[in-house]
C-alpha positions in Angstrom: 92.2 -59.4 203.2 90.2 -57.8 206.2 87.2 -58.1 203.9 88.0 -61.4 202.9 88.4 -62.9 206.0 84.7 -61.4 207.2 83.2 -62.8 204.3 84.4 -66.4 205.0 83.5 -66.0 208.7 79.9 -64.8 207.3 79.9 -68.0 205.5 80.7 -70.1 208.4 78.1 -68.5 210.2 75.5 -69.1 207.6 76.7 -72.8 207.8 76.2 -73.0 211.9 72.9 -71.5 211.2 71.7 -74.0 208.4 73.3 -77.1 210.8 72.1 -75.7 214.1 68.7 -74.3 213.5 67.4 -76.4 210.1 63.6 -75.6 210.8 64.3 -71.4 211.6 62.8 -69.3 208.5 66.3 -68.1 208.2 67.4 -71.4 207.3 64.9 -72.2 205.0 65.5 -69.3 203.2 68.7 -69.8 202.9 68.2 -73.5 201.0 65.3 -72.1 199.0 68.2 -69.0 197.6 70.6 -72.4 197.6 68.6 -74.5 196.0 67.2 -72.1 193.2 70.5 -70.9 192.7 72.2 -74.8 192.0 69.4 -75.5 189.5 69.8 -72.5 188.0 72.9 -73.1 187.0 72.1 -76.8 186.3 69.9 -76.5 183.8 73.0 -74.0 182.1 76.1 -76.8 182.3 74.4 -79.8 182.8 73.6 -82.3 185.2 76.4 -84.7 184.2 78.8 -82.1 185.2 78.5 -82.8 189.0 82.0 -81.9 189.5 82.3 -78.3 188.1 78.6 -77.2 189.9 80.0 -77.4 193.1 82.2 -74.6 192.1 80.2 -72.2 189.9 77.2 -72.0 192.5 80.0 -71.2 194.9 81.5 -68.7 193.4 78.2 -67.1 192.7 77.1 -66.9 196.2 80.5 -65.7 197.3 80.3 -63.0 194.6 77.1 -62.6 195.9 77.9 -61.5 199.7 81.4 -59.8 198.8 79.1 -57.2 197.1 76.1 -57.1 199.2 78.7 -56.3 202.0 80.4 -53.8 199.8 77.1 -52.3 199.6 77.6 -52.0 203.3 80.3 -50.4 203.9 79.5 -47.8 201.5 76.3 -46.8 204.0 78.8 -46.8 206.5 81.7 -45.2 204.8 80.2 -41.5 204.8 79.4 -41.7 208.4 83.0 -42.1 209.4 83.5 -39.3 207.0 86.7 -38.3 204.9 90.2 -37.4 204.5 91.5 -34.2 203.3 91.7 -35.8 200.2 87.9 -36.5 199.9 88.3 -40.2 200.5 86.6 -41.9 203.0 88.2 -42.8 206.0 86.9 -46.6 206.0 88.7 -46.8 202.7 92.1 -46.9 204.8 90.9 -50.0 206.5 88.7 -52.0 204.2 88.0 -52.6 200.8 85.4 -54.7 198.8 87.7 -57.3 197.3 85.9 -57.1 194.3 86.3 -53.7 193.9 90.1 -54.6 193.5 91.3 -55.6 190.0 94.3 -58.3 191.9 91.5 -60.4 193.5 89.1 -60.5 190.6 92.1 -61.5 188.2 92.6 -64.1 190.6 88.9 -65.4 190.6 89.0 -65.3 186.8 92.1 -66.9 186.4 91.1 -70.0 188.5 88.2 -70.4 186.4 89.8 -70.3 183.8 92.4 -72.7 185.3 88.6 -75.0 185.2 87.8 -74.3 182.0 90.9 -76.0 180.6 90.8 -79.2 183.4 87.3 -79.5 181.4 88.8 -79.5 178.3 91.6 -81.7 178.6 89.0 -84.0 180.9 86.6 -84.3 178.0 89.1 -84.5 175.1 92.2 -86.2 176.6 95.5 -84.8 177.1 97.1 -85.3 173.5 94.1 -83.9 171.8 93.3 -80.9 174.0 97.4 -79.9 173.3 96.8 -80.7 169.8 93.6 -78.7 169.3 95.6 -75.4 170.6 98.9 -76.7 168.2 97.9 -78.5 165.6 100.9 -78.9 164.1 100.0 -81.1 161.2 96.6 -79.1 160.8 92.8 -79.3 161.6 91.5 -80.1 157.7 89.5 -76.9 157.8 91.2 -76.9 154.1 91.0 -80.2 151.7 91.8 -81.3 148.6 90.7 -84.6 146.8 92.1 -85.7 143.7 88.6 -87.3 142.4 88.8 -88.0 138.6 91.7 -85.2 137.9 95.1 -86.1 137.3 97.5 -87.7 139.8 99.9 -85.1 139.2 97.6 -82.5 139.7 96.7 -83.6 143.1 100.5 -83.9 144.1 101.0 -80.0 142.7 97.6 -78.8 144.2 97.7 -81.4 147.6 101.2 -79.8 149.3 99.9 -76.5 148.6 96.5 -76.6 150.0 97.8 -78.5 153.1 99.9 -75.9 153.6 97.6 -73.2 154.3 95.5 -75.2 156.1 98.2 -75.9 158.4 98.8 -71.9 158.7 94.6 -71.7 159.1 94.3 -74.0 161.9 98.1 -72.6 163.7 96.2 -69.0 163.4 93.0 -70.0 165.0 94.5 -71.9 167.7 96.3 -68.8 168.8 93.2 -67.0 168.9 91.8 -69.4 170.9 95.0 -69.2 173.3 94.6 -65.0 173.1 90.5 -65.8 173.9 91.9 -67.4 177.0 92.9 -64.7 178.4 90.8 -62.1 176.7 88.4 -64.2 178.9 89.7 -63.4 182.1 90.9 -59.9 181.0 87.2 -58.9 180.6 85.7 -61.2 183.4 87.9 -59.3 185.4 87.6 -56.2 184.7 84.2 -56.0 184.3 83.5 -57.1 187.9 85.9 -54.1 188.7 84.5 -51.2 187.0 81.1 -51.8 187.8 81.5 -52.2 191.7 84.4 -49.7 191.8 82.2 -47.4 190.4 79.7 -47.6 193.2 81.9 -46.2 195.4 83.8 -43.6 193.1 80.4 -42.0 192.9 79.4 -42.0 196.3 82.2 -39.7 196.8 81.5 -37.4 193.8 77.9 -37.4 194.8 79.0 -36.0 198.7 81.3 -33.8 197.1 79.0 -32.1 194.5 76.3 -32.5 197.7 79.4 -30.9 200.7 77.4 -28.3 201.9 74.0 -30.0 201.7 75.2 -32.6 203.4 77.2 -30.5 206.2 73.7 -28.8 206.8 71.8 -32.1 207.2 74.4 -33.7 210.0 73.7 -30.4 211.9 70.6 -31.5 213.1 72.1 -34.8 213.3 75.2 -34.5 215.8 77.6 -33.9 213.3 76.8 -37.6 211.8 77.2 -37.3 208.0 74.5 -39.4 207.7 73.2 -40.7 203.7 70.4 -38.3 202.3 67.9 -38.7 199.8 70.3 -38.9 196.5 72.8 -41.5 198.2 69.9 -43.6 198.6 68.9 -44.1 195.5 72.4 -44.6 194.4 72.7 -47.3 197.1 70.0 -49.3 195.5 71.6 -49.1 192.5 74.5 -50.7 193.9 72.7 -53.1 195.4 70.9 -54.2 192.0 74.2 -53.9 190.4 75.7 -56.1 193.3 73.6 -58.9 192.5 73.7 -58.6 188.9 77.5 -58.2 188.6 77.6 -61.8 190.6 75.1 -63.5 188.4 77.0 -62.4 185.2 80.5 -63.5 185.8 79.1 -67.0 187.4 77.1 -67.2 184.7 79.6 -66.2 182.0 82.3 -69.1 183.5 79.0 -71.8 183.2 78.7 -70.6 179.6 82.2 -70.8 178.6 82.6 -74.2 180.2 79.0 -75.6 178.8 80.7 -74.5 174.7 83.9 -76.7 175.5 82.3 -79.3 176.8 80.0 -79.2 173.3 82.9 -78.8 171.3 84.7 -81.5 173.0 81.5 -83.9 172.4 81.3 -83.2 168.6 
């Protein structure tokens, strides 16, 4: 919650900035990342969905900054150094939220929450609950009686209603399971790949211990990042910025399919 709290305050200092100061090269900066960003993800769910934009751009940038700053702390982390049981220290007091599984379920789960207000927005409230029961069928199964006999048709018609009935029942509950497959995956995903991050910074100063121990010598005792960490904190950086793209992105996708299923 610590980290959660520093990231809105960030945010609200971003804001004072862009109000106060307009004209700074911070500020314009800030619009042009903005601005790029909202048409971005414009041009992916559509400019008639004013509503949900607001939202998806949102949660990108906030993705955005809660692993930039995660990013952070691991640079920090090893300075502060570790526990007996080779964690670091800083771990006792802070942790990325998105590197904890309860806060990205909880992301994924509103957007899912979205996804259906989408759904039941484009196709009303009886067919939205119909199109995940369809009780009497979805007529992915037909049966005509054409120029055969009548009788044939009333044999043959029960029958093939029937299964199509079971058909549409059986792909409705996949598209209930898909539900939360979605926010299964978008949540997990987020988690192993910034979790990671920091799982191998402490393998890395493990495996590196007496390098390391050598190097803060000459540096006051500081435990300061070497030349391997490095490069592993500029993977975490790309992988910050990626992993914030791709589940933003992912939630504009899924809402962009209902809303073309709802319109056909």
């Amino acid at each position: 919650m610590i980290w959660v709290y520093t990231t809105f305050i960030l945010l609200i200092i971003i804001c004072f900035v862009l109000s106060y100061s307009p004209q700074s090269k911070i500020s314009i900066t800030l619009e042009l990342i903005f601005e790029k960003g909202y048409i971005f993800f414009e041009e992916i769910v559509g400019k008639e969905s004013k509503k949900i934009l607001p939202y998806i751009v949102s949660l990108f940038f906030l993705l955005l900054i809660i692993n930039l700053l995660g990013v952070v702390s691991d640079f920090i982390a090893p300075i502060l150094g570790f526990s007996p049981e080779w964690e670091f220290v800083l771990s006792q007091y802070f942790q990325t939220p998105s590197a904890d599984l309860s806060f990205n379920l909880a992301v994924a789960l509103v957007s899912m929450i979205l996804l259906l207000w989408v759904q039941f927005s484009h196709f009303g409230f009886k067919k939205a609950i119909y199109s995940y029961v369809p009780i009497f069928g979805k007529w992915y199964l037909s049966y005509t009686a054409g120029k055969k006999n009548a009788k044939m048709y009333l044999i043959f018609y029960p029958l093939v209603k029937f299964f199509d009935i079971v058909l549409s029942l059986f792909l409705s509950f996949l598209d209930i399971v898909g539900l939360f497959a979605k926010v299964v995956s978008l949540s997990f995903r987020l988690f192993g790949n910034i979790a990671s991050g920091w799982v191998l910074l402490i393998l890395l100063f493990w495996a590196l211990n007496d390098f390391t121990q050598k190097i803060s010598t000459f540096m006051g005792g500081i435990n300061f990042p070497v030349i391997f960490p490095l490069i592993l904190y500029a993977q975490s950086t790309l992988v910050a910025c990626i992993q914030a793209m791709v589940f933003a992105l992912l939630v504009a996708i899924f809402i962009r399919v209902s809303q073309l299923e709802a319109s056909q």
